[in-house]
N, C-alpha and C positions, 0 to 999 in steps of 0.2 A: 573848653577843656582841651589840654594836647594830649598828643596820642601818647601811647607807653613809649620809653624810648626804645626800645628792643625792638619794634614792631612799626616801619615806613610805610605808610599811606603811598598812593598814587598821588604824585607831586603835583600831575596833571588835569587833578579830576573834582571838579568844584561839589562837594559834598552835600549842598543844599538842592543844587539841579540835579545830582544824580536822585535823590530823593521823589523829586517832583517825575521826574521820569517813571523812574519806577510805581507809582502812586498811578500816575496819569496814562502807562503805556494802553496801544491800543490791544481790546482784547480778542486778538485775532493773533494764530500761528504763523510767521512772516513764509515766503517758501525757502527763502535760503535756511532758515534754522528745520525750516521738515528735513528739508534736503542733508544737512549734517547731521540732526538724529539720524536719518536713512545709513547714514555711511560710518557713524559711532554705534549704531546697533550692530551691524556685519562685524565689528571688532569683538561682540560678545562671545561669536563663535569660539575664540581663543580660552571663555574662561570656561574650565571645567565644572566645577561646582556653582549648581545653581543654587540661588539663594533662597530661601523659606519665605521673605520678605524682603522688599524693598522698596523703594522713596523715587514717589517723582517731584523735583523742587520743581516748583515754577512753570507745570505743566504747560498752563494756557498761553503764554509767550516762547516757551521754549519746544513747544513741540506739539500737538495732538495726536495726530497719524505716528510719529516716533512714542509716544505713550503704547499707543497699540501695537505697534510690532513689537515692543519688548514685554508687553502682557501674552504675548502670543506665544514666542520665547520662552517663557515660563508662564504656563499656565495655570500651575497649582500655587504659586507662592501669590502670597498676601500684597496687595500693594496699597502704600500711602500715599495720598494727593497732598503734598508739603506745598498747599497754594498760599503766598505771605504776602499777597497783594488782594485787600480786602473786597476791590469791586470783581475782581475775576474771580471768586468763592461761587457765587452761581454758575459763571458759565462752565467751571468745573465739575461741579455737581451736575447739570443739567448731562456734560458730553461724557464723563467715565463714572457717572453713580450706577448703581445698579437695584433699579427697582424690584421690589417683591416677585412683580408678575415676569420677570424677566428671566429667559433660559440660563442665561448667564450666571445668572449666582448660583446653578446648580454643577456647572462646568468649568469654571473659574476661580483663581484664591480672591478673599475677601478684599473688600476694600473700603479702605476709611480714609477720612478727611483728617487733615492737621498735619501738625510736623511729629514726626515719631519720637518717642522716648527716647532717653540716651540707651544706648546698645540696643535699641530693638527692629534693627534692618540690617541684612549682611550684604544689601547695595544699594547707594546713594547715585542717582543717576541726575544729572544736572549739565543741561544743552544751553549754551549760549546764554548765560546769567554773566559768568566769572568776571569779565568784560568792562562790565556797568557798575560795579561795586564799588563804591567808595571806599571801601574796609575791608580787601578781599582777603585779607587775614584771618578777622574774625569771623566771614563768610564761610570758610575751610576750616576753620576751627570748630565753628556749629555743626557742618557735617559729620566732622569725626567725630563727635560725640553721638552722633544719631548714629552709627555703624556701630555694628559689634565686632567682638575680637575677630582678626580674620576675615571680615567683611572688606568690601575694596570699594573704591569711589569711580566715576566714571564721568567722565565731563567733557567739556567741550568751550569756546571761545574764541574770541577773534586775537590775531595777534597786528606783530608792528607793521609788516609788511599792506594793510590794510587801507584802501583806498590812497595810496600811495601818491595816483595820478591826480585827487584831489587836492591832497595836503600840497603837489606841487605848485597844483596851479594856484593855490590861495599863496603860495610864499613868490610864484612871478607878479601877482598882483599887488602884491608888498599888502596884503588883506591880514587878517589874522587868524590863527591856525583852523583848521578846517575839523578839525576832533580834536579829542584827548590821547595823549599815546596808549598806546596797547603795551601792554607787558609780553616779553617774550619768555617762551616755553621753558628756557633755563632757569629765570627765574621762578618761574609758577613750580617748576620741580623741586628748587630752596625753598621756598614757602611750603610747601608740601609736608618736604619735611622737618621744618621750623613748628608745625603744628600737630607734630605727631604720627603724619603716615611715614611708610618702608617702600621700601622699592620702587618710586616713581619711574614710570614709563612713559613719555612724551615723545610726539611726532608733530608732525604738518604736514598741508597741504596747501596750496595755494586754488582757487576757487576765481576765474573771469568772467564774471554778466554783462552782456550786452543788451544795451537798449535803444530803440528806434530814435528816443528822441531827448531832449535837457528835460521835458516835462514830468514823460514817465521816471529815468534817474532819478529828478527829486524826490518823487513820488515815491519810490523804493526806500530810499533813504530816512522818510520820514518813518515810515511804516518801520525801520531797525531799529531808530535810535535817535538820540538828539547828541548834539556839538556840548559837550560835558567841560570843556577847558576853562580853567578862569579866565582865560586873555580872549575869550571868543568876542563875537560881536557885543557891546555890551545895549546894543538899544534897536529895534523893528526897524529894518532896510524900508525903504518903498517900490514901488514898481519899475524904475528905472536901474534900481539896483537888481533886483532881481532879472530883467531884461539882460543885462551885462553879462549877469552869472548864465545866463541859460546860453547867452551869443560866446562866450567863455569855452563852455562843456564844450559847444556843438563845434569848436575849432578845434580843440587841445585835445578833447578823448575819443574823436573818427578814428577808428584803429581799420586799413587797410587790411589787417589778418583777419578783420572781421566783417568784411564787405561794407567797411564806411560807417559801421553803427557804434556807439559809445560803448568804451570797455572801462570796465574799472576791474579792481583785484581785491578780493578777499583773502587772507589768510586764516588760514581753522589751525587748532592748537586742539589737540585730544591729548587729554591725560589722563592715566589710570595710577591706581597709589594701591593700595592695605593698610588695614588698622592691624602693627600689632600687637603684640600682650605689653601688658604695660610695665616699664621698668621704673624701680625707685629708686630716683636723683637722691644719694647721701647727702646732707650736708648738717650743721649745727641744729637746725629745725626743719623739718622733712615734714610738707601735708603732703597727703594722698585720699583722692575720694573714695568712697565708700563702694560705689561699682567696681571702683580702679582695686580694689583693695579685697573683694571679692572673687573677681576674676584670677589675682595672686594665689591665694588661698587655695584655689581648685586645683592650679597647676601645681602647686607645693602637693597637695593631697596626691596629684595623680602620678608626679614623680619619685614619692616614697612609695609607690602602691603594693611593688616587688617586694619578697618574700626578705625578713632581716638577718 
């Protein structure tokens, strides 16, 4: 089936692997995505109004310790485990349920499992998913429907700038690309509001890890993500392949600023948006849902309220 035409897929990103990834990732928090919840939570400071309720997608890859300081944050508001990766639904429940016998549900807002109803979270909080998505359209589009009016989204994700010094060295080796491109932050802000949010507010930052050695590197890299491109390797290197790649890293990424040990670069892409009140598109035949249509209704009510 192709996509709607209104609505461009990532050109780069083979839709069957991103699946199996997502399905298969491991169910451990990586430290670079703790480390960006850490630094997309201190951004909450700016938002006034704390929400009643709010959504953590994709907790168990995107964050644990980032879960917790923004339960912390707001400690009276309700929060949903929106886990859509079916083997991490335990390990979810095991690390933020809240048992009977536990102090916590008597000092804390509730907490449930699942993806929240449409309009029933006034914030969607979502760390390093955006990324991986095959469909990051429809991905943003599911959110805004989980937000209610005035509710705002809060996210996080890798941009182009990303492993930079890999992709080069895969294109010196005349190899084939080393990931799928990253979308940048401009675009994620058209998409934004292609799907219904106001005021998009995007930044970046750029993010350097160093590592002692090609093995540990790998070793990080497996633990983020996998090589999502169509044109990637299409068949299992063997050992002398791999040998190359590790004698590769250890010449081309010794970064001298870093006392000799391998550098690579991340780039983070933070965005924040709003849902707001919904307007009705005129045309020959005009739908609008039923929430959408409710939500109208109240503001018509509140803005005749005044005396006639």
């Amino acid at each position: 089936m192709s996509a709607p035409s209104d609505r461009q897929l990532p050109p780069t990103i083979d839709p069957a692997a991103a699946a199996r990834w997502h399905a298969g990732a491991p169910g451990a928090s990586p430290w670079l995505h703790e480390e960006v919840a850490r630094r997309m939570e201190d951004r909450l400071q700016w938002i006034r109004q704390a929400p009643a309720a709010w959504a953590d997608w994709d907790p168990v890859r995107g964050g644990l310790q980032g879960h917790a300081l923004v339960a912390a944050r707001y400690p009276g508001a309700a929060a949903w485990i929106a886990e859509t990766v079916p083997r991490h639904v335990p390990m979810a429940r095991e690390a933020l349920g809240q048992p009977w016998w536990n102090p916590r549900r008597w000092t804390s807002g509730a907490v449930q499992f699942g993806v929240p109803p449409d309009g029933g979270v006034q914030m969607l909080w979502a760390n390093m998913a955006l990324h991986l998505s095959a469909d990051p359209q429809a991905l943003i589009a599911r959110w805004h429907r989980a937000l209610a009016v005035d509710g705002y989204l809060m996210f996080s994700c890798l941009g182009p700038d990303t492993l930079r010094e890999l992709h080069a060295l895969h294109a010196a080796l005349g190899w084939p690309p080393a990931g799928h491109a990253m979308t940048d932050m401009h675009d994620w802000g058209d998409m934004l509001v292609q799907q219904g949010f106001a005021e998009p507010v995007m930044d970046m930052e750029r993010i350097t890890l160093t590592f002692a050695t090609p093995a540990r590197l790998l070793q990080e890299l497996r633990e983020l993500g996998r090589n999502l491109h169509p044109a990637r390797f299409p068949a299992l290197r063997g050992r002398r392949w791999r040998e190359r790649l590790e004698q590769a890293l250890a010449d081309r990424l010794a970064s001298p600023e870093h006392g000799g040990q391998l550098a690579l670069t991340f780039e983070i892409i933070y965005g924040h948006a709003f849902k707001p009140a919904p307007r009705l598109k005129m045309s020959e035949s005009s739908a609008v849902s039923l929430q959408d249509m409710r939500t109208m209704l109240r503001q018509g009510r509140a803005g005749g309220a005044g005396p006639g």
